[in-house]
Structure formats: C-alpha cells, structure tokens
C-alpha positions in Angstrom: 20.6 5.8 24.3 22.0 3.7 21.5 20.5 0.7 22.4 17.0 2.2 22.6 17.5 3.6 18.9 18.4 0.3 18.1 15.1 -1.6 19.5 13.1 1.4 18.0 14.6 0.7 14.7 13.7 -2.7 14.8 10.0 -2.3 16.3 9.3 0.2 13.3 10.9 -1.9 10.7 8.4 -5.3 11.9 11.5 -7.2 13.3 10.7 -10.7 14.3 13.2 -12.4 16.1 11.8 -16.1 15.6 12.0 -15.3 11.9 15.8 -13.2 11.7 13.8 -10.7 9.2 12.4 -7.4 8.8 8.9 -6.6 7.7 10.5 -3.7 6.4 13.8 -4.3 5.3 14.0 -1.2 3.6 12.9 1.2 6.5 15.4 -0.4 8.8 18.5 1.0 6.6 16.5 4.2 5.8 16.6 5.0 9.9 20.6 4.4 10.0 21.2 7.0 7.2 18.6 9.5 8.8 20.4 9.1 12.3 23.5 10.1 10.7 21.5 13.0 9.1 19.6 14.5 12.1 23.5 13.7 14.4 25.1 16.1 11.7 22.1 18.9 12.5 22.9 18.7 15.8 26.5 18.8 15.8 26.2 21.9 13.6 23.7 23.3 16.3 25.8 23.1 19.6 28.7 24.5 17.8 27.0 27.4 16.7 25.5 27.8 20.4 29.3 27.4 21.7 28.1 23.8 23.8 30.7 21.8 23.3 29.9 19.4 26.1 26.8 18.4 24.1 28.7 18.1 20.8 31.0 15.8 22.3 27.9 13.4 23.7 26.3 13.4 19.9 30.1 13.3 18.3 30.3 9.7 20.8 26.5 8.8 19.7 27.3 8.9 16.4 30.4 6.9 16.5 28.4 4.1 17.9 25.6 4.5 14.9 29.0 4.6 12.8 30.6 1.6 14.2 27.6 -0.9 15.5 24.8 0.4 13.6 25.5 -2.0 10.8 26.0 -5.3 12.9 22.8 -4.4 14.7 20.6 -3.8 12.0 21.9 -2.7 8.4 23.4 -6.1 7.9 20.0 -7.9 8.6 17.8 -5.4 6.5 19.9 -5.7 3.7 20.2 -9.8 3.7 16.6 -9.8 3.5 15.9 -7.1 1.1 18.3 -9.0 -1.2 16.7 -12.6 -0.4 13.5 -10.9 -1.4 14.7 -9.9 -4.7 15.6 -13.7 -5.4 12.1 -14.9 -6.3 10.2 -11.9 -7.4 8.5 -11.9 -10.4 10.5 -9.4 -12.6 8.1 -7.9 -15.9 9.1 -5.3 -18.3 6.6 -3.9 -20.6 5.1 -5.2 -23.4 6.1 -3.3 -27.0 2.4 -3.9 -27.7 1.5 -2.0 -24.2 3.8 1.0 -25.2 2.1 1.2 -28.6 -1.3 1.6 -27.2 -0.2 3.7 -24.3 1.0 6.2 -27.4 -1.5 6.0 -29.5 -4.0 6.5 -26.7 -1.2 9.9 -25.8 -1.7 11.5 -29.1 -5.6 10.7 -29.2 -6.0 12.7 -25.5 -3.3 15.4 -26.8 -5.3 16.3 -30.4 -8.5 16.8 -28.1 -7.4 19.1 -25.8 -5.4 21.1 -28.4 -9.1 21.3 -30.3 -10.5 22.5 -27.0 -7.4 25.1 -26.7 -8.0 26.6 -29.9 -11.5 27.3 -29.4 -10.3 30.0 -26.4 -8.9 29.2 -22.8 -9.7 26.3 -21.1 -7.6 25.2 -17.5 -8.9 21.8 -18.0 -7.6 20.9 -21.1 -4.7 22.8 -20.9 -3.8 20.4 -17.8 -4.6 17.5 -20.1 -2.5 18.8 -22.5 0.3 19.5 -20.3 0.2 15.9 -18.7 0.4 13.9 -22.4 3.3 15.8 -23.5 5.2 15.0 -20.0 4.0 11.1 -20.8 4.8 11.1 -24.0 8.9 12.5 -23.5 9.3 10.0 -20.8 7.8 7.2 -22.9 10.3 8.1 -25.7 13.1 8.9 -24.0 12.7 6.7 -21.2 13.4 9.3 -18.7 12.6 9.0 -14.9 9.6 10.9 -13.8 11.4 13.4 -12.0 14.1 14.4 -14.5 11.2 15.6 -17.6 8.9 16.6 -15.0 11.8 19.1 -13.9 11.8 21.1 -17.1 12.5 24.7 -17.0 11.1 26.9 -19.3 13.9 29.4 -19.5 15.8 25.5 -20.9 13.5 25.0 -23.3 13.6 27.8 -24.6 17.4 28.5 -24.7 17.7 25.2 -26.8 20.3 24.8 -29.2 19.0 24.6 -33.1 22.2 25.1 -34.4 22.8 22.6 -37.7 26.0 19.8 -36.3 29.1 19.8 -37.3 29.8 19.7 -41.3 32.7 16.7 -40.7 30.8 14.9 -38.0 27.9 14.8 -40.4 29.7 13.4 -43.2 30.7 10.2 -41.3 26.7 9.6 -40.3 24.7 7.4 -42.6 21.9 8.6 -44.6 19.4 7.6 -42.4 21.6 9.2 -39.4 21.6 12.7 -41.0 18.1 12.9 -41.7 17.3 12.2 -37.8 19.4 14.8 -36.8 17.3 17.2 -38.7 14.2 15.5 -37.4 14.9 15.9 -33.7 16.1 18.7 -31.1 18.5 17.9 -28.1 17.8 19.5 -25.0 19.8 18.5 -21.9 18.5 18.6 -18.4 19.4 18.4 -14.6 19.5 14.5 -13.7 20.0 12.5 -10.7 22.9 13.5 -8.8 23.2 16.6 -10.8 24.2 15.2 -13.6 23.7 16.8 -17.2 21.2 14.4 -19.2 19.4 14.6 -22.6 16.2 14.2 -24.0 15.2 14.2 -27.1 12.0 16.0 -29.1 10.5 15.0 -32.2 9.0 17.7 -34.6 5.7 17.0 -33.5 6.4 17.3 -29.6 8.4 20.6 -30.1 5.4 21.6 -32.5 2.9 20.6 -29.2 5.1 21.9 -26.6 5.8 25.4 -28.0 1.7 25.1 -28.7 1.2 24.9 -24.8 3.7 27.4 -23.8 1.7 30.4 -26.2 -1.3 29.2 -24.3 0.7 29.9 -21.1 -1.6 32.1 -19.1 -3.7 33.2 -16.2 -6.8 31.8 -17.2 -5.8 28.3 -17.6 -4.5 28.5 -14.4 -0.4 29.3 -14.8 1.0 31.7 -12.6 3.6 34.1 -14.1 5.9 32.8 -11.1 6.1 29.5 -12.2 9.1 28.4 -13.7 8.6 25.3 -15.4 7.3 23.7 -18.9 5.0 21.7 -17.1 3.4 23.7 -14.6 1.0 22.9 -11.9 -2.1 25.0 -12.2 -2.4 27.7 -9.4 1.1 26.5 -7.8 4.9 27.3 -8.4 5.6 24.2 -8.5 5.5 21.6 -11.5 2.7 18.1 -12.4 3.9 14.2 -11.0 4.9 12.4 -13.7 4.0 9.2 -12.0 0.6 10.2 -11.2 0.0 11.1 -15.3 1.4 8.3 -16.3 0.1 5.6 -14.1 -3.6 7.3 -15.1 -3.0 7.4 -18.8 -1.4 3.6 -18.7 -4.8 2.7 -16.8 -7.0 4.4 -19.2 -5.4 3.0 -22.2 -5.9 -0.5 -23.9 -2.5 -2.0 -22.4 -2.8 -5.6 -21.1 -0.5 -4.7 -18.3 -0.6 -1.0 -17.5 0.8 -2.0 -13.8 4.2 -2.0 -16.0 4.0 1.0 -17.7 6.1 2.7 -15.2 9.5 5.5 -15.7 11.8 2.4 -14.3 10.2 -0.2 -15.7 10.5 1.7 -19.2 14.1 2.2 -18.4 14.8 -1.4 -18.0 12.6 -2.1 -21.5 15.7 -0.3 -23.2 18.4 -2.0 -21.5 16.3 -5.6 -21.9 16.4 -4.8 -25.9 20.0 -3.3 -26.2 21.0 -6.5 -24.2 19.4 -8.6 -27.1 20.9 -6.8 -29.6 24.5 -7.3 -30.9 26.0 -3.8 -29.7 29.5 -3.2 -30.2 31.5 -2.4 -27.2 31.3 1.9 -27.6 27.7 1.5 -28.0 26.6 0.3 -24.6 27.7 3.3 -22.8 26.7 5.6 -25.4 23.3 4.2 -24.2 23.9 4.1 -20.4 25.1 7.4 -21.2 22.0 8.7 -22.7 19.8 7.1 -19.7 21.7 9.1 -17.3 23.5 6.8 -15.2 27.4 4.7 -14.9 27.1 1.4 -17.2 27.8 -0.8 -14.4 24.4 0.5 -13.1 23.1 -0.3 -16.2 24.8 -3.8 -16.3 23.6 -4.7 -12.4 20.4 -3.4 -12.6 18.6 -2.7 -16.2 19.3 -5.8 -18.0 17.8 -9.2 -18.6 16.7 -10.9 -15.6 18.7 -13.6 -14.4 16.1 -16.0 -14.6 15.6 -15.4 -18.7 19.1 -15.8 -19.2 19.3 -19.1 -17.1 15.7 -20.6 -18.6 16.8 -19.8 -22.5 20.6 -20.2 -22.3 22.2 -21.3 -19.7 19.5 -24.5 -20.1 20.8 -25.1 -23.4 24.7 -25.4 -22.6 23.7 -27.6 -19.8 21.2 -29.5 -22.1 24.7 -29.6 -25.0 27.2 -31.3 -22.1 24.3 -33.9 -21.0 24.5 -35.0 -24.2 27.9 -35.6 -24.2 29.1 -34.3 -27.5 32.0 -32.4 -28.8 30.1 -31.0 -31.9 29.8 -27.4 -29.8 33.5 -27.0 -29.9 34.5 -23.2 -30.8 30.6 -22.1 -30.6 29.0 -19.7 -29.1 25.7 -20.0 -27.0 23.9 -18.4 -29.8 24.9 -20.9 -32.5 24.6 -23.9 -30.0 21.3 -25.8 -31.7 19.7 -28.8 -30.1 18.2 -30.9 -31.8 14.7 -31.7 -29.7 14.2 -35.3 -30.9 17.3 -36.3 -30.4 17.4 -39.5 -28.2 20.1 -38.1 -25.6 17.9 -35.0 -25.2 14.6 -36.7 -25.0 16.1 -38.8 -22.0 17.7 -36.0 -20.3 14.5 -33.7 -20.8 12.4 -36.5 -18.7 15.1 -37.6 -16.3 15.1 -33.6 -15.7 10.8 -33.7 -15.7 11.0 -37.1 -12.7 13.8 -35.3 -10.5 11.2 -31.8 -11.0 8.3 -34.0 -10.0 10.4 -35.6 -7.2 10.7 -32.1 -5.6 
C-alpha cells in the first residue's frame, strides 16, 4: 500500500505534475512524519496483542516510508517550500508600531484595573488578564506559547533574593540599578528547555493585582493552574488571539507584523546592527530560548537588506576600480555619489535593469 500513500500524499498536498510543485509544500512533509507516528502506534499495538505477523507487515511498511518516502515526496516539498521563501516579502515591525501597540496595552490595562477595584467584574478581569500576557511577550519577546504557559505555583515561587555581592561589583551603575528594577522568572520553553522572562515593577505590581482578584466570580476555577487562566476552563488564554486583537485595535501602521515571531526577529534584526562582542550574541540567543545558529539562520537581517545596502556598495567600490578601500571594512567603505566612475556605473546598472 505504499504507493497508494504516496499518490494520497500528493493529491492532499495539490501536486501538479505539469508544474513539479506542491500546493502545499508544507503538508506534504507533515504526512511523512505523521506516517512514521501512527506506524510506531501500531507497532506498539500488535506487540501488546502478541501479532507478530502484523508487526512484521507495518515493521516492512515503514521501511519503505523510511527509505523511499523522501525521493517520492519530501525531496519535492521541501525544494519548493525553500524556492518559496526566495522572493517573499520579509517585514519586521516597526519601533513606532511597538510603541503604540504599548501604549495602547497600558491604556486597556489601567481601565480594567479601575473596573476591578470597583468589585468583581469577569469581563475586565479577562481584559486585564489578556494585556499583561501582550505586554510580557512584547517585552520579552517570548513566543506565544511559552508566557501563555505560566504556572501560578512559578510565579509565585520566584526568586527575590538580592545577586551576588562580587558579581554586582563588576556591573555598571546603570547595570545594578536594573537588577533592582526587574524580577527573573524562568519558564518551560520549546523542547523543554528552561527559558526566562523578565518583569518590570509595574508588571509584577499588575500581575500580583490580577492574581488577588483570582476568583469564582470573574470566572477562575480553583482548578486552574495558570497565571493566565481561561475563564470557566482549566486551561489557559491564546496569546496569538490577544495579541493579534490588541495589534488591530491599536494605532500601528502595520499590525499584520506585530506577531510573537516576528517580534523575535525585531531583536535579532537590531542586535545584528549593533556592534556585539562575540559573548554577547549568545547571551541573547540564550535569553530567546533557542541554539545561536538558529538565531544566525533564521532571526537575522534578511538577505536582501544586507545585499541592497552592502554588498551593493563593495560591488559599487571594485567597479570603480580603486585601491583606496585597502584594509577597510564594509562599514567604513564611503562612496562618493558624484563621483564620475559611480555615476557611469549607476546608469550602465539602471540600462542593463531596464533591458530586463
């Protein structure tokens, strides 16, 4: 029955031949790994029921998902997924979005902690509830899932304890005085890792706000184990859902960006600007929760900003012919835009463009 899992594959992932792509590149190498899930189950089964026979005719099954799945459709699905990554338009949020998206947090937050004080209210304790999750991811940068994921038995077991006497003496001024202002909490991330996140006064201030108003009649069941519960459920609010609402309700010229990934590559953009010292990136990478080749592959600047604003300009320096760039780096390379060489090569460049 390989065969027939293979043309189901492709019929569900929009394979056209004609073309040699996928529709859906993405569901195509989804399938593979869920065949290998569901022949796993069913090994485990016919063992337990003693059927060896039928063990053996999954065990063969699954070596041909092992060994042709790949060449049949993984290969493929991949090639195109990566071919449509080429050309996409890649945006990271504006600072001026993420300002607005703030200010318009703490505006929603003050109201419902007016309407809280005034006696219970399930309404705008849920509105409450949702800001505070925006408002950690938007600082820390954290995905959706991690923050959301809180527990309250963690939050309330955090460590206030002052840092270390000789560690604090080697922090600047400015250091120090952070590390009074803010309280480290570390969570469950992806993959089980241990990751932080960080609380300003006035989030620890909000937060320890909506846990006294924890209660029946604002709609938090005693059950429920998280800081940001769902209202008559055990289980705990979508980060994604709060703060795709708030990034729409806000000012921000492009709320469509104002997402937990997209936030996380922000970061990365910036620290990539910056002039880090070697420690520092994976001090940073650290913090985000993931390896620092992730964070080299996948959260930095775009390819095609670094080949527009830099790359141009070395290419722009060797048109030119001229040796005054020796022992500089692509930062200190200056071109001079009137220059005669430049102007020639700029509309030599602007004819073989329009030649296209």
């Amino acid at each position: 029955m390989f065969k027939l899992a293979v043309d189901a594959a492709k019929k569900a992932s929009g394979y056209a031949k004609s073309k040699y792509r996928y529709d859906r590149p993405s569901l195509a190498v989804k399938l593979g790994h869920s065949l290998k899930t569901v022949g796993d189950i069913l090994i485990g089964q016919f063992v337990q029921a003693e059927d060896e026979a039928a063990a053996n005719r999954v065990r063969s099954f699954m070596g041909l998902v092992n060994s042709e799945w790949n060449h049949y459709v993984s290969h493929r699905a991949r090639t195109n997924l990566e071919e449509n990554k080429w050309n996409k338009k890649d945006m990271i949020p504006l600072t001026e979005d993420v300002i607005e998206l703030q200010k318009y947090l703490k505006c929603v937050e003050q109201n419902a902690r007016e309407k809280l004080i005034e006696g219970p209210d399930a309404k705008a304790y849920n509105m409450l509830s949702e800001t505070l999750l925006s408002q950690i991811i938007l600082f820390n940068r954290r995905r959706q899932g991690e923050a959301a994921k809180m527990l309250l038995e963690t939050y309330e077991t955090k460590n206030t304890e002052t840092l270390n006497e000789d560690v604090m003496q080697c922090l600047s001024k400015l250091e120090r005085d952070l590390s009074h202002d803010f309280t480290r909490i570390v969570i469950r991330g992806k993959r089980g890792r241990k990751v932080p996140v960080l609380l300003t006064k006035e989030m620890t201030t909000s937060l320890d706000f909506l846990i006294e108003h924890r209660m029946e009649e604002n709609g938090i069941l005693d059950t429920n184990k998280y800081v940001f519960a769902r209202q008559k459920s055990d289980s705990h609010i979508r980060a994604s859902d709060c703060l795709r609402k708030f990034a729409n309700m806000s000012d921000a010229k492009h709320p469509e960006t104002l997402t937990s990934t997209l936030l996380r590559k922000h970061i990365a953009t910036l620290c990539q600007i910056m002039n880090l010292k070697d420690h520092e990136p994976d001090q940073v990478a650290k913090f985000m929760g993931h390896d620092i080749r992730v964070h080299r592959e996948y959260y930095r600047l775009t390819e095609n900003t670094i080949q527009l604003a830099k790359i141009s300009k070395l290419l722009m320096a060797i048109e030119c012919g001229t040796n005054i760039y020796k022992g500089k780096s692509l930062d200190e390379i200056d071109l001079d835009l009137g220059d005669e060489c430049l102007t020639w090569t700029v509309i030599c460049l602007l004819f073989l463009t329009i030649e296209k």
